[in-house]
C-alpha positions in Angstrom: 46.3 37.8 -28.6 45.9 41.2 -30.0 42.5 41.2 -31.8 42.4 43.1 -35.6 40.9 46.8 -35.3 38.7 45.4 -38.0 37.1 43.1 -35.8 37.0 45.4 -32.9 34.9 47.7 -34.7 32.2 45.1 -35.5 29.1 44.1 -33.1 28.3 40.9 -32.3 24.9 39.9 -33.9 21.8 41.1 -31.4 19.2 39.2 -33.1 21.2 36.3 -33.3 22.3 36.9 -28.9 18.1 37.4 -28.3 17.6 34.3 -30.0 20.0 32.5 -28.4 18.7 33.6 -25.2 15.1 32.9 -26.0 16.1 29.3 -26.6 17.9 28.8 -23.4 15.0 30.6 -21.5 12.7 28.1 -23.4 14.9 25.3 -22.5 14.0 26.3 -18.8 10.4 26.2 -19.1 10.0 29.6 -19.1 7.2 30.2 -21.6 8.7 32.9 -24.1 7.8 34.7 -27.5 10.9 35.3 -29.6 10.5 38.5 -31.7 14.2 38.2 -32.6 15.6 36.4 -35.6 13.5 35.6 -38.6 13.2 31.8 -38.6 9.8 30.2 -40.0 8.3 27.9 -37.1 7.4 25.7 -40.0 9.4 22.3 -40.6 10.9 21.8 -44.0 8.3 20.5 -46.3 9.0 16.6 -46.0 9.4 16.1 -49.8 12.6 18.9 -49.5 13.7 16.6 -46.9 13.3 13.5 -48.8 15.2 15.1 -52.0 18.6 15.4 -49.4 18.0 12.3 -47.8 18.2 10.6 -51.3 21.0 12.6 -51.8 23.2 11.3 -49.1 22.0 8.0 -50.2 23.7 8.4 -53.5 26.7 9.3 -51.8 26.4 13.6 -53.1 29.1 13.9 -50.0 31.8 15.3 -52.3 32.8 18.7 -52.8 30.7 20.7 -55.8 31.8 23.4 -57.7 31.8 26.3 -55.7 29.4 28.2 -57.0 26.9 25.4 -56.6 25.5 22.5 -58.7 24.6 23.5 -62.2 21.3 21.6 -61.1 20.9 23.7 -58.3 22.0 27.0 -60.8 19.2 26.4 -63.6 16.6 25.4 -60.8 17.4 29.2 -60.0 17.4 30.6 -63.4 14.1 29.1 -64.2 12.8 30.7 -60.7 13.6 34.0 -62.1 12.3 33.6 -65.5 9.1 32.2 -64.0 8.8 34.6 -61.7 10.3 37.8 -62.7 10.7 37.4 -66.1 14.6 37.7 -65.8 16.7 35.4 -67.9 20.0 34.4 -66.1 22.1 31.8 -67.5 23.8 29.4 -64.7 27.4 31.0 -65.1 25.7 34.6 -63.9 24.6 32.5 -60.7 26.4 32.0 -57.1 25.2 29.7 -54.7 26.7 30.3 -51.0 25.8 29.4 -47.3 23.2 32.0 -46.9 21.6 35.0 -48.2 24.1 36.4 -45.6 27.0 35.0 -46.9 26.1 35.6 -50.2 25.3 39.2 -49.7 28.8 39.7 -47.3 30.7 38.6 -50.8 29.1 40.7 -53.2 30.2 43.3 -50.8 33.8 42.2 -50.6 34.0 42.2 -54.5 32.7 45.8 -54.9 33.8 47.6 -52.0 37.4 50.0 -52.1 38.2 51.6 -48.5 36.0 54.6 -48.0 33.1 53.7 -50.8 30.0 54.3 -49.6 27.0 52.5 -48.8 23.5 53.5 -48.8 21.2 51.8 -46.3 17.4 53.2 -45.8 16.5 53.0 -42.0 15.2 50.9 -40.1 17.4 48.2 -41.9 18.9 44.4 -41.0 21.6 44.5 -38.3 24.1 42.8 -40.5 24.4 44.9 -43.5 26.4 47.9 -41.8 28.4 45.6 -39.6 29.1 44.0 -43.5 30.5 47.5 -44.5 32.9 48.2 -41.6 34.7 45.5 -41.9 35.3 45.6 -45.6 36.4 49.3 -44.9 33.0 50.7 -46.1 31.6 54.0 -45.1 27.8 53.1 -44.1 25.1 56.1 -45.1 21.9 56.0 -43.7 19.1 57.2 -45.1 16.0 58.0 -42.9 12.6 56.8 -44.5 9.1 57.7 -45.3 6.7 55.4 -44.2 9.3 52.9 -43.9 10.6 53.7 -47.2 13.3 55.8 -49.2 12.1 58.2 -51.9 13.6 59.4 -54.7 14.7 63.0 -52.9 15.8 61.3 -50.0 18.0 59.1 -52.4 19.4 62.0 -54.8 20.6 63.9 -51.5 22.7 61.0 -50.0 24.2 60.3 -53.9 27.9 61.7 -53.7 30.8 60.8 -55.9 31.9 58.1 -53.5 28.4 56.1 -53.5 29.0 52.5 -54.3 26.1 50.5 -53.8 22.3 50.9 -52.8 21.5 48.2 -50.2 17.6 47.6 -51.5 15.3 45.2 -49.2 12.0 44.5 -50.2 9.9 43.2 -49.1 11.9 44.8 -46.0 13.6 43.1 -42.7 12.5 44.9 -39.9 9.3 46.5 -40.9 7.7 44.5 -44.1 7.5 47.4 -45.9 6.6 47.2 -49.8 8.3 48.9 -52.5 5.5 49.0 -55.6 6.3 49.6 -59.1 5.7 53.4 -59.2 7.9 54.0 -56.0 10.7 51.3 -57.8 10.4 53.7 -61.0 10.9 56.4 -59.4 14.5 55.6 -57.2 15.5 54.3 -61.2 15.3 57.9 -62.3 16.9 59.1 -59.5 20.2 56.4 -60.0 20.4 56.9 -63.5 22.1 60.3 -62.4 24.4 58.5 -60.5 26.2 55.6 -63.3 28.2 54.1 -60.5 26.2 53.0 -57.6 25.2 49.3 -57.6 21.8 48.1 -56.4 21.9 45.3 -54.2 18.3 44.0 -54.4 17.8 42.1 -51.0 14.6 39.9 -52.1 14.8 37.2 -49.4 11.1 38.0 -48.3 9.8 38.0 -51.4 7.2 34.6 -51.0 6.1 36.0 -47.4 4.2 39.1 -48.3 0.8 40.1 -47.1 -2.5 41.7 -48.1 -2.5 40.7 -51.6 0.4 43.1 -52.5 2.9 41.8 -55.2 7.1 41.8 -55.0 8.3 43.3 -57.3 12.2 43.2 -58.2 14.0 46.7 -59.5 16.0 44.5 -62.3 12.4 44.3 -63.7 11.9 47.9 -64.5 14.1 49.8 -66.3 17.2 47.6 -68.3 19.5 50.5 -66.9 19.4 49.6 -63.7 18.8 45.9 -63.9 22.3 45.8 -65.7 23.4 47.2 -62.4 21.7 45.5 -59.8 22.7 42.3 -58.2 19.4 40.1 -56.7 20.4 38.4 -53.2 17.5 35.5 -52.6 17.8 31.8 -50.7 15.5 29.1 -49.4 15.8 30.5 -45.6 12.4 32.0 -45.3 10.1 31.1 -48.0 10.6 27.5 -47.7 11.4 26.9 -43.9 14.6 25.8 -44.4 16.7 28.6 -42.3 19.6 25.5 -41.0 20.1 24.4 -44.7 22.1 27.3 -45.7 21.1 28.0 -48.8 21.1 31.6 -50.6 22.2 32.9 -53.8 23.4 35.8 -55.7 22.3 36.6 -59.5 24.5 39.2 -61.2 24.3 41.2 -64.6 27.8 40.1 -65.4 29.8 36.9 -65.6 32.6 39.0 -64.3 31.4 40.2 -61.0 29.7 36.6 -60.5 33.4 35.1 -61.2 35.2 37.4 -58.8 32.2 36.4 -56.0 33.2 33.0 -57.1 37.1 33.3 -56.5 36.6 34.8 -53.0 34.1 32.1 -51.9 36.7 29.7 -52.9 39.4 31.1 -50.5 36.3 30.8 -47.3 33.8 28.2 -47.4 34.2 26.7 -51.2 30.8 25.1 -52.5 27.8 25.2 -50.5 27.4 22.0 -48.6 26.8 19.1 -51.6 23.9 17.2 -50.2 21.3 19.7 -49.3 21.6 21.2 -52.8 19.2 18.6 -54.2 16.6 19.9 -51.2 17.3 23.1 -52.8 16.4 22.3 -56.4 13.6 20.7 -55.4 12.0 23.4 -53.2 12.5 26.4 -56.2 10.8 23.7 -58.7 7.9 22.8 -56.5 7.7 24.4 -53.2 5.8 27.7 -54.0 2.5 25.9 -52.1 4.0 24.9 -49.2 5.4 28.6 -48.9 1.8 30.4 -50.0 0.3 28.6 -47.0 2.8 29.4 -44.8 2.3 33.2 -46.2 -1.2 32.7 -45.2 -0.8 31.5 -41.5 1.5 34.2 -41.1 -1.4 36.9 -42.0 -3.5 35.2 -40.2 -1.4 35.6 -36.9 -0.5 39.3 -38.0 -4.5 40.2 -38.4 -5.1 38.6 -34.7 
């Protein structure tokens, strides 16, 4: 079979081939250290766990709507009040399998062949592999201190700029943005009316040295009515097989057309571990603080 020039012009995962060979090394008794995806070696907090099991004892086996339980789309919209001060009703919420998959449909929505896309360097293998085979144009920006600034930004801006790929706390390098370096990229896009910021917060619970997330939607209502937030359950609550991630958007419209093509793909996120999922953004902000802190601890060895 002839294989789409799409597809032939996308990578294979590398973090996801390391970690698959780390496994099967492991598996052999060879004693390894995986530096390659980023998976918590934490077990889901049991009472996550239990909230599922109960599920699948009540029989939640059935398809949900697509973009997730309305349960599981306020337990969301009261994590973003409470800890962003954002108000988000349900119908601006999409629940997929995955930040990932999440993040891959926001970019099918948005992109037209040839937009661009701005990603600061280093950056997460997936988002440019994303871009080519949506018929993106990936733009790299190089970095300061692991960082973009607000010259760096204005000089990549062009007519065909689509969307800012945003990722703080940051996957590689756990690089911070703070509020005067978030102001400052908001002047710098309010030149440019067009370019979406997808705000890539997935790290936000596992951040070090008493420094504080903050989210760009939070700054300047400009750019928040512009800017689509990309969290999930993955990493701050150890729960990276569940699948779990979720989209919140300015506009019902944009979170409709999300919804429509997740309804073609995979449909509703899978219905039982949705309780797990309510559960962890209502009480699971312990479990993930001492996680946070064993993680420091191991980084200051």
């Amino acid at each position: 079979m002839e294989l789409s020039k799409k597809v032939l012009a996308v990578k294979p995962s590398v973090t996801l081939e390391i970690a698959a060979k780390a496994k099967a090394m492991k598996a052999q008794g060879i004693d390894v250290i995986s530096l390659s995806a980023g998976e918590p070696d934490f077990d889901t907090p049991d009472f996550i766990k239990e909230a599922a099991i109960e599920s699948l004892r009540k029989g939640n086996t059935k398809y949900t709507p697509v973009p997730g339980t309305i349960e599981l789309r306020q337990a969301i919209c009261r994590k973003l009040k409470r800890d962003q001060g954002l108000d988000f009703t349900p119908e601006q919420i999409v629940v997929g399998c995955g930040a990932k998959h999440v993040i891959f449909n926001v970019l099918f929505a948005l992109l037209n062949p040839g937009d661009e896309v701005l990603i600061p360097v280093p950056y997460w293998l997936s988002y440019p592999e994303m871009v080519t085979v949506l018929g993106g144009t990936n733009v790299f920006l190089p970095s300061t201190n692991f960082k973009i600034t607000p010259d760096i930004l204005e000089k990549a801006l062009t007519p065909r700029s689509k969307i800012l790929i945003l990722n703080s706390p940051s996957n590689p390098t756990g690089a911070v943005y703070s509020k005067e370096e978030l102001l400052a990229l908001c002047t710098a896009l309010k030149k440019f009316q067009n370019v979406t910021v997808l705000s890539d917060e997935i790290y936000e619970k596992l951040i070090f040295d008493g420094k504080k997330h903050i989210s760009i939607a939070t700054l300047d209502p400009e750019i928040a009515k512009r800017t689509v937030i990309v969290n999930g359950h993955s990493k701050a609550y150890a729960m990276t097989g569940w699948r779990l991630g979720y989209a919140a958007f300015p506009e019902k419209t944009l979170a409709k057309a999300v919804e429509s093509i997740q309804s073609h793909s995979t449909s509703n996120p899978v219905s039982f571990t949705q309780p797990g999922g309510v559960v962890a953004l209502d009480q699971g902000d312990a479990e993930a603080q001492k996680m946070c802190a064993v993680f420091q601890k191991r980084r200051d060895l």
